[in-house]
Biopython code that builds the backbone (N, CA, C, O; Angstrom):
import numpy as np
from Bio.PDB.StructureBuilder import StructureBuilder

atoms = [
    (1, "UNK", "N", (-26.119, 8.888, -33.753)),
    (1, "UNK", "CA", (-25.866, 7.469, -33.841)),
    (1, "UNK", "C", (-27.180, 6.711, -33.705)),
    (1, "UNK", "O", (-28.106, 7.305, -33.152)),
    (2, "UNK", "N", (-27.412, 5.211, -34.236)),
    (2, "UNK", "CA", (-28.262, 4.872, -33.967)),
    (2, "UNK", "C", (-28.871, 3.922, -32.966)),
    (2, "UNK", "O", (-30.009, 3.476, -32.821)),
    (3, "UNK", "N", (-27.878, 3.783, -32.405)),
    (3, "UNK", "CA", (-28.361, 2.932, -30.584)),
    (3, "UNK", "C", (-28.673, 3.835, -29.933)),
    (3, "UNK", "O", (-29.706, 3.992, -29.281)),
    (4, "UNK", "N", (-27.410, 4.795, -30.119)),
    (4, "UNK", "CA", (-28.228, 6.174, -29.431)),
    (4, "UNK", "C", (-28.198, 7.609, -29.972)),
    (4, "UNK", "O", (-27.237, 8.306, -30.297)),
    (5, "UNK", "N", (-30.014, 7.951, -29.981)),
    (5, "UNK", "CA", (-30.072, 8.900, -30.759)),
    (5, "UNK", "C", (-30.101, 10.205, -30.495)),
    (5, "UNK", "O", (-30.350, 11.014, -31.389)),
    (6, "UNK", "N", (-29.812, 10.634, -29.044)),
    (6, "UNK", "CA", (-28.852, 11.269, -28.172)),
    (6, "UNK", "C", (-27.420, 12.387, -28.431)),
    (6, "UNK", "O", (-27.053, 13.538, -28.194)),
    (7, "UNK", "N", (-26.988, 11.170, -29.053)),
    (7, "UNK", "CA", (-25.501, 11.467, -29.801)),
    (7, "UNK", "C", (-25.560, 12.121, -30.798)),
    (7, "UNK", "O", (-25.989, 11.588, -31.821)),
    (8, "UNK", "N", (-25.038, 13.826, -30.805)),
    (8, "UNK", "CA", (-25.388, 14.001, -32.030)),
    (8, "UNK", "C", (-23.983, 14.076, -32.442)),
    (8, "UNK", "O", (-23.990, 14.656, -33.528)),
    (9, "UNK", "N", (-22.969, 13.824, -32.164)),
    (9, "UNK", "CA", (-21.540, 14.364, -32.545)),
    (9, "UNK", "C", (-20.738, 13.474, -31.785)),
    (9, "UNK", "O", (-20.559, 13.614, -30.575)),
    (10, "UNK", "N", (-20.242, 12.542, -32.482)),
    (10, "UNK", "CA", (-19.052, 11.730, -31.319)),
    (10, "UNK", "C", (-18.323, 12.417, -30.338)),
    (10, "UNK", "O", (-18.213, 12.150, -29.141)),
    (11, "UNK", "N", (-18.005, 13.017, -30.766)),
    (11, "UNK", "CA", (-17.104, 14.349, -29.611)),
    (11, "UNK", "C", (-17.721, 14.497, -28.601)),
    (11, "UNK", "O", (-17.175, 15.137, -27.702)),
    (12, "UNK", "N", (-18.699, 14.109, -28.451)),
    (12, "UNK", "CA", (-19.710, 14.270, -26.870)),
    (12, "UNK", "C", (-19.207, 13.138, -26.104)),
    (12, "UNK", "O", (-18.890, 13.416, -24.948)),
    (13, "UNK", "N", (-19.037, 11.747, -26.528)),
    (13, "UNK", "CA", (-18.292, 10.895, -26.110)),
    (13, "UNK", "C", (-17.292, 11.077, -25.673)),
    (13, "UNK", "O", (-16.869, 10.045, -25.152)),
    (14, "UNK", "N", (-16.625, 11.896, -25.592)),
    (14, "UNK", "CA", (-15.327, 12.005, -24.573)),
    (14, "UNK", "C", (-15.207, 13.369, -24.433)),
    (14, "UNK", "O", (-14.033, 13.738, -24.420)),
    (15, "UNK", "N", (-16.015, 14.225, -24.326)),
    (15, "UNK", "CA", (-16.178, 15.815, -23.736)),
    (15, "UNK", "C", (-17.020, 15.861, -23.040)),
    (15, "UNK", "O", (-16.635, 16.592, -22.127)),
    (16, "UNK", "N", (-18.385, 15.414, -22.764)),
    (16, "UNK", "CA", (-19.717, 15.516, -22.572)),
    (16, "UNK", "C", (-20.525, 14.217, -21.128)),
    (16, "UNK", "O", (-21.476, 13.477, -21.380)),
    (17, "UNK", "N", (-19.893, 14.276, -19.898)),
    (17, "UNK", "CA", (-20.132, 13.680, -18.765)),
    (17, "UNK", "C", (-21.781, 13.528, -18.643)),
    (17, "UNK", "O", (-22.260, 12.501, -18.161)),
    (18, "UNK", "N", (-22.290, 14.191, -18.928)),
    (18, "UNK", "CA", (-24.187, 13.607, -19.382)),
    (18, "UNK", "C", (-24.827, 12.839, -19.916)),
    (18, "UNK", "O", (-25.826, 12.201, -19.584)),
    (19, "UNK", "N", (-23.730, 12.933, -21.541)),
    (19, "UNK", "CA", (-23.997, 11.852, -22.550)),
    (19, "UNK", "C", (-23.872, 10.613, -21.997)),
    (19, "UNK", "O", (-24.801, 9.829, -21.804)),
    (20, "UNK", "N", (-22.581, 10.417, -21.713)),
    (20, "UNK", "CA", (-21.681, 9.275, -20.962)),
    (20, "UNK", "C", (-22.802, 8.737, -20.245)),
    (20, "UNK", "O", (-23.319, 7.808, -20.866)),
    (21, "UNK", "N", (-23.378, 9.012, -19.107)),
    (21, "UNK", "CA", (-24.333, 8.727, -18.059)),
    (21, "UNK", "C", (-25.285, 8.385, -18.577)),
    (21, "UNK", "O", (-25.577, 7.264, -18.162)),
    (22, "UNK", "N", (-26.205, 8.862, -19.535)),
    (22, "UNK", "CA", (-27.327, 8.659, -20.488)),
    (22, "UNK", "C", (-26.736, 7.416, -20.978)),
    (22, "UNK", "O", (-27.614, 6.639, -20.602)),
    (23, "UNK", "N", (-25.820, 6.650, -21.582)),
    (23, "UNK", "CA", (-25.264, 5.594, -22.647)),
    (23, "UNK", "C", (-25.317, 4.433, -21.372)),
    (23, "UNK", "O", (-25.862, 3.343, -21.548)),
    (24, "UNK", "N", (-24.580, 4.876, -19.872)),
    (24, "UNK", "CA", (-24.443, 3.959, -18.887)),
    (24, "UNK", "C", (-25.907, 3.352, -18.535)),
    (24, "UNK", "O", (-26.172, 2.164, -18.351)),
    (25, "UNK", "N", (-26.859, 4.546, -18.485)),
    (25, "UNK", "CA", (-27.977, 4.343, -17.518)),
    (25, "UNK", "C", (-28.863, 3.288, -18.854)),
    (25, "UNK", "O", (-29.205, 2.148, -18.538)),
    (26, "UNK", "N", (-29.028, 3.586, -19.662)),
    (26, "UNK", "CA", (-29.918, 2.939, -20.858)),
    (26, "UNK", "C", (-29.042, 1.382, -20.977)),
    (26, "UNK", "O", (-29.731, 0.369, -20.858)),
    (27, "UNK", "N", (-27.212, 1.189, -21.262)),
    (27, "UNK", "CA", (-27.075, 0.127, -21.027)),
    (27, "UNK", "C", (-27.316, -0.750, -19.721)),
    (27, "UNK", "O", (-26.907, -1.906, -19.607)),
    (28, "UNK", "N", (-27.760, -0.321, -19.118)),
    (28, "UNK", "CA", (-27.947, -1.064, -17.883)),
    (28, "UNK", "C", (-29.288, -1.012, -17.527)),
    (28, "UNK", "O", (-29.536, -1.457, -16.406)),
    (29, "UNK", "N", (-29.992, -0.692, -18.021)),
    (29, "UNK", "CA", (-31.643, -0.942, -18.140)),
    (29, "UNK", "C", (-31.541, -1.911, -19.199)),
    (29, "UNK", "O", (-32.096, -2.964, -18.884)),
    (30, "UNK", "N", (-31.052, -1.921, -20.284)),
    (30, "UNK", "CA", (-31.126, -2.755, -21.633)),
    (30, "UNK", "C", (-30.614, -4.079, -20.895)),
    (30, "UNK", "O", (-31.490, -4.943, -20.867)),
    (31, "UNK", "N", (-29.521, -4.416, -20.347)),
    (31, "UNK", "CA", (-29.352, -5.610, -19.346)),
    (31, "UNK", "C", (-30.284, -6.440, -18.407)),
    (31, "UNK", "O", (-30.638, -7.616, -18.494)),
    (32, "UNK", "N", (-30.609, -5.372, -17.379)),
    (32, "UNK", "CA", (-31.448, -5.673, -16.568)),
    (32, "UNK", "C", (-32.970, -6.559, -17.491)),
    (32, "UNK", "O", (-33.496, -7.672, -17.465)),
    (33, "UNK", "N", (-33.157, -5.326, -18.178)),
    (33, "UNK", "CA", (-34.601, -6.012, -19.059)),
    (33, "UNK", "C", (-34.204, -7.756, -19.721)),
    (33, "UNK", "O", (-34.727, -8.813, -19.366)),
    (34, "UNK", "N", (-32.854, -7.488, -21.018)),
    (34, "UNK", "CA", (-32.608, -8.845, -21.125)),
    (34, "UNK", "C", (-32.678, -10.002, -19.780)),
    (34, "UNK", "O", (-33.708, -10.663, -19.649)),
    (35, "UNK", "N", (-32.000, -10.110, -19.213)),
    (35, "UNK", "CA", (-32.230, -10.995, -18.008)),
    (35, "UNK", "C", (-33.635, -11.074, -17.213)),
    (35, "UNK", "O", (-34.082, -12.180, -16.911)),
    (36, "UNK", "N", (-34.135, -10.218, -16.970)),
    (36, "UNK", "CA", (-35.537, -9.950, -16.495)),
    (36, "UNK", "C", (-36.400, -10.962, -17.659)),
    (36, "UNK", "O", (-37.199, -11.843, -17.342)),
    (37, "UNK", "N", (-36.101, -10.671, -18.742)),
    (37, "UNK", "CA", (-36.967, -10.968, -20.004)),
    (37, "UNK", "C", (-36.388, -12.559, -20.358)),
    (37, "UNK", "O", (-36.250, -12.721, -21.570)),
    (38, "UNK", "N", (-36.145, -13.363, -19.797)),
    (38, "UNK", "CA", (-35.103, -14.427, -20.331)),
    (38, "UNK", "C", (-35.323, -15.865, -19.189)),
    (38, "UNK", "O", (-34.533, -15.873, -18.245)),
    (39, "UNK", "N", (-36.178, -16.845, -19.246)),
    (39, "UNK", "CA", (-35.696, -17.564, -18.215)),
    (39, "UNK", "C", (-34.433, -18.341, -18.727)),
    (39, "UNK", "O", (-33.775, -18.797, -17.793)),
    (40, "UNK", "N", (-34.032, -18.551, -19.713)),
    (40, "UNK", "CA", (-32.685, -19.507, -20.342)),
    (40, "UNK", "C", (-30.955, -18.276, -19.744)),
    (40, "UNK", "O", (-29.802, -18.688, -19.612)),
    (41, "UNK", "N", (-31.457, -16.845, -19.531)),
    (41, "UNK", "CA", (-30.237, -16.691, -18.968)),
    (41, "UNK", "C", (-30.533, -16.207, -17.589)),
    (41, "UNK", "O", (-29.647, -15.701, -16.900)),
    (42, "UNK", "N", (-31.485, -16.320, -17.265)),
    (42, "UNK", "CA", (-31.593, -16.504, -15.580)),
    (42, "UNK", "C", (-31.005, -17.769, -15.382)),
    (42, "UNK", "O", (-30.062, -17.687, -14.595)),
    (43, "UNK", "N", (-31.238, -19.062, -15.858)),
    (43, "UNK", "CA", (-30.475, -19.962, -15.716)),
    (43, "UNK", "C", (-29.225, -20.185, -15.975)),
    (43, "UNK", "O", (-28.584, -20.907, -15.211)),
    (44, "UNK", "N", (-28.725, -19.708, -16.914)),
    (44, "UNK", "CA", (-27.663, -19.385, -17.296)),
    (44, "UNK", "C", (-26.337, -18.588, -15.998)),
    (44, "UNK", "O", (-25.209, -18.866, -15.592)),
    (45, "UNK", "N", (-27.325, -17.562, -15.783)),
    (45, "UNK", "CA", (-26.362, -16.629, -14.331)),
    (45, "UNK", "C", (-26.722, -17.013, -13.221)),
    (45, "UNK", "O", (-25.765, -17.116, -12.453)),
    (46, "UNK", "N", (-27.830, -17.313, -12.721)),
    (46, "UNK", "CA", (-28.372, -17.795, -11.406)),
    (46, "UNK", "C", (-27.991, -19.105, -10.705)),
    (46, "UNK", "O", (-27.680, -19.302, -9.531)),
    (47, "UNK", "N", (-28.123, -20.119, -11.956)),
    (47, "UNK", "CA", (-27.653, -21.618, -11.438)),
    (47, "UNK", "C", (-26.772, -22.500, -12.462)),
    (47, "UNK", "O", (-26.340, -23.649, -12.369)),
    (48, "UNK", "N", (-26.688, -21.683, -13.308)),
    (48, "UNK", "CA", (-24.672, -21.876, -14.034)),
    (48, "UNK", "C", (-25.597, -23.656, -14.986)),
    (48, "UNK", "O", (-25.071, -24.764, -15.092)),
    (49, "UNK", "N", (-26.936, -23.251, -15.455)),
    (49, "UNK", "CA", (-27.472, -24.487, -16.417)),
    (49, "UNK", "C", (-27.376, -23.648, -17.601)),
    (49, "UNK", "O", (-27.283, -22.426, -17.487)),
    (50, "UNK", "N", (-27.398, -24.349, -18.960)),
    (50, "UNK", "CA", (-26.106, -25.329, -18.816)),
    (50, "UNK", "C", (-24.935, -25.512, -19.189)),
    (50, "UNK", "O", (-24.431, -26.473, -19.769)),
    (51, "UNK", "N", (-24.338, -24.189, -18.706)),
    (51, "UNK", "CA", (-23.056, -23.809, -18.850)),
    (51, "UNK", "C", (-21.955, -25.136, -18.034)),
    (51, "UNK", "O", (-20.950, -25.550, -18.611)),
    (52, "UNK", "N", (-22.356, -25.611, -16.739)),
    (52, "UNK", "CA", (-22.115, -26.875, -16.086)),
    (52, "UNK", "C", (-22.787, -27.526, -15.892)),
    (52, "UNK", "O", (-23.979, -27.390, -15.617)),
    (53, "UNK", "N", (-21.719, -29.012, -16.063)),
    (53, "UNK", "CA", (-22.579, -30.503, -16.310)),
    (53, "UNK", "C", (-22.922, -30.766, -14.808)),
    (53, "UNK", "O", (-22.260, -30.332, -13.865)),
    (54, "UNK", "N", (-23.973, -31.485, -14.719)),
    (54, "UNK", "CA", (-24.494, -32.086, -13.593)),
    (54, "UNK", "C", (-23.042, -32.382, -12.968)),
    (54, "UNK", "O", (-22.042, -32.424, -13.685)),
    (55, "UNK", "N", (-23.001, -32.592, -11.526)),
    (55, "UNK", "CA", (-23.968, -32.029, -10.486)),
    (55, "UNK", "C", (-23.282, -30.531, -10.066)),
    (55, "UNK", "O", (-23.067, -30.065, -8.948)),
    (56, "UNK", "N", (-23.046, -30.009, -11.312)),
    (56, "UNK", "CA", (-22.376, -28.528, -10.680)),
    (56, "UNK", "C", (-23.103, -27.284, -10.922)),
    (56, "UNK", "O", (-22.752, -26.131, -10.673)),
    (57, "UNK", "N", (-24.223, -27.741, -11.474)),
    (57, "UNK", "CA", (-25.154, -26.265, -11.513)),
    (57, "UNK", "C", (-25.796, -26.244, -10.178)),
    (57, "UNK", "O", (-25.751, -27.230, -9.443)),
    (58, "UNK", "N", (-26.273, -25.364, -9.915)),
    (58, "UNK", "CA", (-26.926, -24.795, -8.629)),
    (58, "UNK", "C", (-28.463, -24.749, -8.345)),
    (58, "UNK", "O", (-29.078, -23.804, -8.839)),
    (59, "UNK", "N", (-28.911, -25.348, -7.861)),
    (59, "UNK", "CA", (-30.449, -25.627, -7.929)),
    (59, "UNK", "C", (-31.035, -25.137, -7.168)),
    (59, "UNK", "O", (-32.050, -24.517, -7.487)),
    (60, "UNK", "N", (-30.514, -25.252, -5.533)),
    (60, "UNK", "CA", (-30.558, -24.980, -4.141)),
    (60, "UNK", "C", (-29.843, -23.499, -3.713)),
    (60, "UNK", "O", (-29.204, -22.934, -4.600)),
    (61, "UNK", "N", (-29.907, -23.029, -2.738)),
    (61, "UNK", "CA", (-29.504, -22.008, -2.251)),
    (61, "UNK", "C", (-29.746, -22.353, -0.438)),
    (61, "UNK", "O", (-30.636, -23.143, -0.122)),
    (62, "UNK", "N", (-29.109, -21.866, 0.357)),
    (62, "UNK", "CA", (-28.437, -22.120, 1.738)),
    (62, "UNK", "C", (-28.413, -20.601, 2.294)),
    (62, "UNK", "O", (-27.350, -20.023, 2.521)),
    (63, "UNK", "N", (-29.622, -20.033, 2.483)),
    (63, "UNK", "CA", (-29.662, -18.693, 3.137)),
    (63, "UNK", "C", (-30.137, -18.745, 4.131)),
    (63, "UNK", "O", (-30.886, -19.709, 4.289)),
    (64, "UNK", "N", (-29.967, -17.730, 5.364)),
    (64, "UNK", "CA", (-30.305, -17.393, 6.665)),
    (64, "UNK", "C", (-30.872, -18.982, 7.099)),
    (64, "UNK", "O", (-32.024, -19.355, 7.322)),
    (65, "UNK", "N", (-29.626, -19.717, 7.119)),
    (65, "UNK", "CA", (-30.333, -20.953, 7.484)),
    (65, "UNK", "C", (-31.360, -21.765, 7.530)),
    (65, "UNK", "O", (-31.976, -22.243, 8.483)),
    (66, "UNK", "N", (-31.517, -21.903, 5.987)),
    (66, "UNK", "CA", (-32.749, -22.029, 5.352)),
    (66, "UNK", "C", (-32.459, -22.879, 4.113)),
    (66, "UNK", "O", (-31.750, -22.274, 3.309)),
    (67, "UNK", "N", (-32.779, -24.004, 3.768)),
    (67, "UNK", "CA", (-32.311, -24.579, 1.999)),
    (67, "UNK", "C", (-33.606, -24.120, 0.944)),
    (67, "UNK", "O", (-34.675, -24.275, 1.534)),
    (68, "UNK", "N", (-33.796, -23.565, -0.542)),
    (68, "UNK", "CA", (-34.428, -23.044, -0.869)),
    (68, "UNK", "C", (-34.470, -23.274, -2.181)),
    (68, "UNK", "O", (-33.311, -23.576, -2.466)),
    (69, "UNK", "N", (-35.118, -23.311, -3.149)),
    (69, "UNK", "CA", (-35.178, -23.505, -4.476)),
    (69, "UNK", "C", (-34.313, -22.235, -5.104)),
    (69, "UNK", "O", (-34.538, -21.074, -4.761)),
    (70, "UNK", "N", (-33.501, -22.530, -5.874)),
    (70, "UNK", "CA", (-32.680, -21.000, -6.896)),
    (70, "UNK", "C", (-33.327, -21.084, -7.672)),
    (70, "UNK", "O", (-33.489, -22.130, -8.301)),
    (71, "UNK", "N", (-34.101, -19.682, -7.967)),
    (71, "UNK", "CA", (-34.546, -19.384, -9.054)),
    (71, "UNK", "C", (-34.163, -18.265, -9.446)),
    (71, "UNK", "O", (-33.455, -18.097, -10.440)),
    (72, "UNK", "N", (-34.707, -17.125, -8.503)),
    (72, "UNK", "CA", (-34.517, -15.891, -9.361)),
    (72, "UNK", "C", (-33.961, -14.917, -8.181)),
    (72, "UNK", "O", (-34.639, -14.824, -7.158)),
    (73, "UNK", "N", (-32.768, -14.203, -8.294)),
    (73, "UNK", "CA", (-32.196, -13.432, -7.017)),
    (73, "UNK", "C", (-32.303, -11.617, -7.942)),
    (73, "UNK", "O", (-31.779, -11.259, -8.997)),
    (74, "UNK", "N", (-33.213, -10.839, -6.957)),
    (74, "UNK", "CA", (-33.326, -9.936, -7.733)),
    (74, "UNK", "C", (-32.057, -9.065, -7.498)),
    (74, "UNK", "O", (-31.476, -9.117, -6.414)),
    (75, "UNK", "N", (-31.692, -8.386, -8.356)),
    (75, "UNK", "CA", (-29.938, -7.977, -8.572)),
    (75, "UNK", "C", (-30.366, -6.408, -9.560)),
    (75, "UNK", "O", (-31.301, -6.029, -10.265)),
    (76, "UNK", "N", (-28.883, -5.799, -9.021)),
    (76, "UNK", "CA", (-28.665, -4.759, -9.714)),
    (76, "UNK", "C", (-27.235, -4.821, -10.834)),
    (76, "UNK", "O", (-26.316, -5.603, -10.590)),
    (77, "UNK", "N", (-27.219, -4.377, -11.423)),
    (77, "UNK", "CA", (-26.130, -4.328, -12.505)),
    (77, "UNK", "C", (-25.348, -2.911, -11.981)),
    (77, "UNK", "O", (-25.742, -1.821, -11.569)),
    (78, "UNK", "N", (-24.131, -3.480, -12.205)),
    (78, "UNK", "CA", (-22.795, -2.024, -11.794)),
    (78, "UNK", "C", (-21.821, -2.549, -12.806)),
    (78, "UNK", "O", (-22.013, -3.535, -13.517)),
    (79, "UNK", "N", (-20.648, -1.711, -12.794)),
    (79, "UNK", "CA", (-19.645, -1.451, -13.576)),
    (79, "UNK", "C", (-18.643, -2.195, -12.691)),
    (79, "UNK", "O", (-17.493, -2.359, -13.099)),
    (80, "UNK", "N", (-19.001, -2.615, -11.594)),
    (80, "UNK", "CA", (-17.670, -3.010, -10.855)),
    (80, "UNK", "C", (-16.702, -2.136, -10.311)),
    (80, "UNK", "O", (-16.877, -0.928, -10.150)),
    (81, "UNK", "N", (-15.757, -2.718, -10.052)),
    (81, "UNK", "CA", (-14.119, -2.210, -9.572)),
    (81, "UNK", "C", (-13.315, -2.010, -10.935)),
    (81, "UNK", "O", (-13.938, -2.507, -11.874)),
    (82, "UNK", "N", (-12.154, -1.445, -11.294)),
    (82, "UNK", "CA", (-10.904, -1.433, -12.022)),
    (82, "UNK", "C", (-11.199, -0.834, -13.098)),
    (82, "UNK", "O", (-10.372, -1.110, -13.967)),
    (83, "UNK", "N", (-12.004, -0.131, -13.453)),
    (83, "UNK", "CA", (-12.144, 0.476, -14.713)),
    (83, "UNK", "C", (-10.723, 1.523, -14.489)),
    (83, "UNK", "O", (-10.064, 1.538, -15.529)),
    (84, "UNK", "N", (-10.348, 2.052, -13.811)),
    (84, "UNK", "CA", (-9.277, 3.244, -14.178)),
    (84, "UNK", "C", (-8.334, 2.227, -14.334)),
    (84, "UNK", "O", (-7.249, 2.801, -14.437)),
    (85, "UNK", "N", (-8.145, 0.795, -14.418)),
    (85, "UNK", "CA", (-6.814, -0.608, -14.606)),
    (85, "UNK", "C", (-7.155, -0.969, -15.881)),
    (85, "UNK", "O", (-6.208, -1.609, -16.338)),
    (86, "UNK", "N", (-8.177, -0.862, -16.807)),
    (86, "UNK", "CA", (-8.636, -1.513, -17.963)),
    (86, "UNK", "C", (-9.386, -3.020, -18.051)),
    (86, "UNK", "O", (-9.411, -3.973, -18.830)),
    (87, "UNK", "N", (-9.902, -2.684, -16.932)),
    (87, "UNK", "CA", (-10.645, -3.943, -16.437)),
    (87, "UNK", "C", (-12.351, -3.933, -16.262)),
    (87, "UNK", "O", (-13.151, -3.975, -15.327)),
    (88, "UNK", "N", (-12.399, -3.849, -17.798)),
    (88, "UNK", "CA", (-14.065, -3.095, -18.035)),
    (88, "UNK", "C", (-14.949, -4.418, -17.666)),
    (88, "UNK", "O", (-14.863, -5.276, -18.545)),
    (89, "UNK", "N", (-15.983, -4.860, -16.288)),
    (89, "UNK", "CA", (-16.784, -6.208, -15.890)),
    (89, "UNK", "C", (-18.070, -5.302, -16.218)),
    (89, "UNK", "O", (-18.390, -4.122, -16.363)),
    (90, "UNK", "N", (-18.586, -6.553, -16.243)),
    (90, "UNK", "CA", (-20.308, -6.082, -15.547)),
    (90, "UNK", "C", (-20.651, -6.828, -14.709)),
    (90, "UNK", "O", (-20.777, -8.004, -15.049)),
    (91, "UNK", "N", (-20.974, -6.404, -13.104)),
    (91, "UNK", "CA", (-21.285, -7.040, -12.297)),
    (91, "UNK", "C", (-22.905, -7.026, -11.678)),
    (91, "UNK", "O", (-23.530, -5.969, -11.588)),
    (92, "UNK", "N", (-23.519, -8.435, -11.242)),
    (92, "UNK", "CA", (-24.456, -8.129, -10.527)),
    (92, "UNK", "C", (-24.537, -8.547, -9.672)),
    (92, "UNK", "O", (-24.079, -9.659, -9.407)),
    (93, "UNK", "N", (-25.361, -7.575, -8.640)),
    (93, "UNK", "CA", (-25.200, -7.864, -7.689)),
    (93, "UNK", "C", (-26.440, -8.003, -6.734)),
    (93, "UNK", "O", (-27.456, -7.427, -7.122)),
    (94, "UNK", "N", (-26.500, -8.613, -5.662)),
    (94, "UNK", "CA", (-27.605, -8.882, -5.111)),
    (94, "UNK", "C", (-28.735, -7.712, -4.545)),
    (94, "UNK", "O", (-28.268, -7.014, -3.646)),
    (95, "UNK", "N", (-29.667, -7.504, -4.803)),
    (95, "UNK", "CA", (-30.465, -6.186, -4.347)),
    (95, "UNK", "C", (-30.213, -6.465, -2.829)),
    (95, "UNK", "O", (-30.054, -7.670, -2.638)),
    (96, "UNK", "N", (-30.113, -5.575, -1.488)),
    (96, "UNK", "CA", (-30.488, -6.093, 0.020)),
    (96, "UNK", "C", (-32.135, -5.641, -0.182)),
    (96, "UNK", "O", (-32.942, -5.824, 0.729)),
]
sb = StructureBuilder()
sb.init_structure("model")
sb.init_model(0)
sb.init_chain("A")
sb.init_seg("    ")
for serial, (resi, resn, name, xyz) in enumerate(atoms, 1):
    if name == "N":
        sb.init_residue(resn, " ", resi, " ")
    sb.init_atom(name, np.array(xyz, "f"), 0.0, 1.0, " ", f" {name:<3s}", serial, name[0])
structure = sb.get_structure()
């Protein structure tokens, strides 16, 4: 296939638990990079501009009792909860 050139036989796609992992791990580097690579969807996910109209995007942040400029929260990408429900997300989530 040609996103991934990995694949040599669809049938690996649903026989082949390596492949699978290889397709997960590369989409989720390919994510990470978009967003990494992007200040319009850092804004976009970080402080909801300008998906919402004033005054509902998020500018500020309210941590360890502290007010702070939102800019950039470094995050990991997961699959979430419910995939065995048909509830395919992509979540991110905050690095600790």
């Amino acid at each position: 296939m040609k996103t991934f050139p990995f694949i040599k036989n669809l049938q690996d796609l649903y026989t082949n638990k390596i492949i699978c992992q290889k397709i997960k791990t590369l989409c989720i580097k390919q994510i990470t990079d978009m967003i990494d690579n992007s200040v319009e969807l850092q804004q976009k996910i970080f402080n909801g501009y300008p998906i919402y109209n004033e005054p509902y995007s998020a500018w500020y942040l309210f941590s360890d009792g502290k007010i702070s400029e939102l800019k950039y929260i470094p995050f990991v990408v997961t699959t979430g909860f419910g995939r065995s429900h048909g509830d395919f997300t992509i979540v991110l989530k905050p690095k600790n």
